[in-house]
N, C-alpha and C positions, 0 to 999 in steps of 0.2 A: 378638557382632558388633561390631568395630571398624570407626573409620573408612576406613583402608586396606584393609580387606576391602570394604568398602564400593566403593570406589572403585574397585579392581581389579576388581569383579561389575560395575558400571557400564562402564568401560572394554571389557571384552568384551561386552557391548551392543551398546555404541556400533558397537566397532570389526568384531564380527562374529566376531574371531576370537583365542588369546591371540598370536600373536606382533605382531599390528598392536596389540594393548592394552597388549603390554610396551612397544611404541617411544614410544606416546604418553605412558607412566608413564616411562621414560627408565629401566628396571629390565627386570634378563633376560626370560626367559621361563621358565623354571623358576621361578623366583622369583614369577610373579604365580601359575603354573597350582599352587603348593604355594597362595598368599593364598586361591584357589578352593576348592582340596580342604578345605582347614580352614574355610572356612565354610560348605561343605557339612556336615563331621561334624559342627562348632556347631550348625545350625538343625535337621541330621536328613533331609532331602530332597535329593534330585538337583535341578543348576541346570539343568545342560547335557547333551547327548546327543550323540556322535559317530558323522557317518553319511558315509561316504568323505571323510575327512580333514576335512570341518566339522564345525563346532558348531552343535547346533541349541539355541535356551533352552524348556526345560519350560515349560508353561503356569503353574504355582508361579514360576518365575523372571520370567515375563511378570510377574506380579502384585506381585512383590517389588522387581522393578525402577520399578514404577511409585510407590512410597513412597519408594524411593531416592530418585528422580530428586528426586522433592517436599523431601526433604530438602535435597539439592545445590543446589536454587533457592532456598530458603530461606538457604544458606550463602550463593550469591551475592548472594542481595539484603543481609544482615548486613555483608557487605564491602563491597559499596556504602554501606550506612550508613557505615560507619567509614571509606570514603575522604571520603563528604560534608561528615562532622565533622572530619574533618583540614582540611578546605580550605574549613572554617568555611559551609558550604550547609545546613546541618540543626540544629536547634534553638528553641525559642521564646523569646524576648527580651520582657519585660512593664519600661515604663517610664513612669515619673512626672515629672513636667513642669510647673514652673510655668505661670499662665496668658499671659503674653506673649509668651513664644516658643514658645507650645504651639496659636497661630494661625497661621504659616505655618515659623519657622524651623527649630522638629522636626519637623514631617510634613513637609516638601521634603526633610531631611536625612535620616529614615526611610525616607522613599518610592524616594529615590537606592539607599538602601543595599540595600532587599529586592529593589528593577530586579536590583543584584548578586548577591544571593542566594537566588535564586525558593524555593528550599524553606523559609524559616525564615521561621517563625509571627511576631507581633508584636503587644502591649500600648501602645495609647497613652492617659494617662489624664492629666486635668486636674487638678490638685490647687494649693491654695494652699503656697508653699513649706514650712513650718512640717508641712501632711502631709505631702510627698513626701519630706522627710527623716522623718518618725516612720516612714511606710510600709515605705520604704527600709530602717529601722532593725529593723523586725520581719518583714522578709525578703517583703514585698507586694510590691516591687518587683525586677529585679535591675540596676536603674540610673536615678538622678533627678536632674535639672537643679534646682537650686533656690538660690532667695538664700542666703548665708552670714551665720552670725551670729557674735558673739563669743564664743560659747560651742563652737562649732563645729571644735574646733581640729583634730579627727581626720586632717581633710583633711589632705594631700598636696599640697604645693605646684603640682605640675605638674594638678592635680584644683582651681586656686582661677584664678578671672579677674577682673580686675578694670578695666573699661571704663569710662571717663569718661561722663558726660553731654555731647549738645550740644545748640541748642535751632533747634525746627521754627519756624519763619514762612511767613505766605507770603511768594510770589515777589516781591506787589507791593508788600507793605510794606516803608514807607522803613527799618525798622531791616534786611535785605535787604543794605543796600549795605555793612552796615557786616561787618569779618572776623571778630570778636572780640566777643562780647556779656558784661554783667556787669551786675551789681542796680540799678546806676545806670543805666543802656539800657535797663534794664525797670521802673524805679520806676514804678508806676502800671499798668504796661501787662498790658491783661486779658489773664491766664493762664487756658490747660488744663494741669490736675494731677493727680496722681492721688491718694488719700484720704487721708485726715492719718494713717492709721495704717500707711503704708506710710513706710522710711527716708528715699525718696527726697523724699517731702514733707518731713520733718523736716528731711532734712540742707538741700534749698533753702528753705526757712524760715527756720534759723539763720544762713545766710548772709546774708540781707535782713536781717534782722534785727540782726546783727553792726554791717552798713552802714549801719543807719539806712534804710533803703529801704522801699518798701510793696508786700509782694507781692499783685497785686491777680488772685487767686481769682474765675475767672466760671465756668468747667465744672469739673467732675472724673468721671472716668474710673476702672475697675476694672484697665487697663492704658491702656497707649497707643496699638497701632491705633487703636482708635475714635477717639481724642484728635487722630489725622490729618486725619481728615472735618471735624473741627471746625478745625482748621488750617487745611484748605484752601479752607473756605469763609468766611476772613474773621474769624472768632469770638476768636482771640488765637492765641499763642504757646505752646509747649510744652516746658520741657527736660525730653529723653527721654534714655534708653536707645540704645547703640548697636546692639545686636540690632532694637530696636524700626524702628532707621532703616533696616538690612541686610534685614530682613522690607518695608517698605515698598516700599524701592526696587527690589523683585524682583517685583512686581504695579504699580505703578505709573508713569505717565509724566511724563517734568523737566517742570514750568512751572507747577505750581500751588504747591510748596513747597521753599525751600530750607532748610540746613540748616549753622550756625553752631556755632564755638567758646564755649565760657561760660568764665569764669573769675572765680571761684574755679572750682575743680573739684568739681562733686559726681558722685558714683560710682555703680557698680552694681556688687558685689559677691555674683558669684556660683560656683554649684562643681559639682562632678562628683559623687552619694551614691554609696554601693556598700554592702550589707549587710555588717558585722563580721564574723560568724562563718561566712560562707559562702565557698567558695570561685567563682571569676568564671572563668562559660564563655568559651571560647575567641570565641564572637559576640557576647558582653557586652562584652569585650575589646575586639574588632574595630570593634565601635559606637562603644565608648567612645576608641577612638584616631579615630576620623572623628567625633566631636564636639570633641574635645581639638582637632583640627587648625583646624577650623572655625570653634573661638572664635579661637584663635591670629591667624585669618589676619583676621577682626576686630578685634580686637585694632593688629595689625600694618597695614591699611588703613585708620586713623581717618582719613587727607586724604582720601584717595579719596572715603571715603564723605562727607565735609563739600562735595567738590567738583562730587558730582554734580548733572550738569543745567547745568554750568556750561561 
């Protein structure tokens, strides 16, 4: 029994009778009632019985039809799979996330994307950069956000971002008025940072330091949200991350903290993972081009974000 036999047995079911089953197959009627005869002598049993010009189906064909049909449904749902997966609605996406922007600005950008595509599953996991690249790299993940290192060369240009630091104040503090901040504006002035074994402490360290300047360390933080409450409550100053600012100002309201230029620059250098030897689903894909855009458009709006609340 082939499929076309199949279908031709079905077709006269449906239709009651072979020439309504040839029109609907868009094929003669000689042509479907031979498809019939030959899968009657295949299985051995009569389907059908003709009693004044109709067909009637044998109680055997009742019964055969009803495993067809199961079949046929089974075909249709398969092709609905495979239209879903064309148009990127089915699959499971498991990704890895540093911890800074694995507080609001992945899961808003997540939560967007699956609103888009209700059927596909999703991983979101915290991991300190350093895993999300090993994870990444032994196939745990199939996509991770994570700082870049210099060892790191694999990446892909369009897969590397590289976003300046600016620094949080409050609104009422007098360095506030000023456009432009640098070591000498903050000689002295209590700092929240995040821990000395993160870049970004190093790199604004050596920069005070370069200057002769004192950077004067009073919290530090495992990222920077937190490192905002302490901002806004008076407690010092903070250069951050511009995701970290992007994440903030998307929960929060202008008047407690604004948010200035540094110069020197120090950076936050980060990237897109993707496992080596695996090939990238079409929703890995589609994620990873709505993250890629995302930092871009970060990237691309650093006034804006400096200006906000202003």
């Amino acid at each position: 029994m082939n499929l076309k036999q199949m279908e031709a047995f079905r077709a006269v079911m449906l239709a009651g009778s072979v020439s309504q089953a040839a029109k609907q197959l868009f094929r003669t009627q000689p042509a479907v009632s031979m498809m019939i005869s030959s899968l009657e002598e295949e299985i051995g049993f009569q389907l059908f019985e003709r009693h004044k010009k109709r067909l009637y189906p044998t109680p055997e064909a009742e019964y055969l039809y009803r495993e067809i049909e199961a079949i046929f449904n089974r075909i249709q749902d398969v092709s609905q799979t495979v239209q879903d997966i064309q148009n990127k609605q089915y699959g499971f996406l498991r990704i890895g996330c540093m911890p800074g922007p694995s507080t609001f600005f992945m899961p808003n950008l997540l939560a967007d994307f699956l609103e888009e595509h209700p059927k596909v599953q999703a991983s979101l996991q915290t991991r300190t950069s350093d895993l999300v690249a090993e994870w990444v790299a032994s196939n745990q993940y199939d996509l991770g956000l994570a700082e870049v290192t210099q060892h790191q060369s694999q990446l892909s240009l369009d897969d590397r971002f590289t976003l300046p630091c600016c620094v949080a104040i409050p609104a009422d503090h007098p360095l506030a008025q000023e456009e432009e901040l640098n070591t000498a504006l903050l000689d002295g002035e209590p700092m929240i940072t995040l821990h000395p074994d993160h870049m970004i402490f190093h790199d604004l360290l050596k920069e005070f330091e370069n200057n002769g300047h004192r950077m004067n360390v009073r919290l530090q933080t495992r990222f920077f949200i937190p490192a905002l409450t302490f901002v806004e409550r008076g407690l010092g100053v903070c250069v951050m991350d511009l995701i970290s600012v992007d994440s903030y100002q998307g929960y929060a309201s202008p008047g407690k903290v604004v948010f200035r230029r540094f110069n020197p620059e120090v950076e936050l250098n980060i990237g897109i993972f993707y496992p080596d030897d695996t090939p990238r689903s079409m929703i890995t894909q589609a994620f990873a081009e709505r993250l890629r855009t995302r930092l871009d458009s970060i990237q691309a709006n650093h006034a804006t974000l400096l200006n906000w609340g202003s």
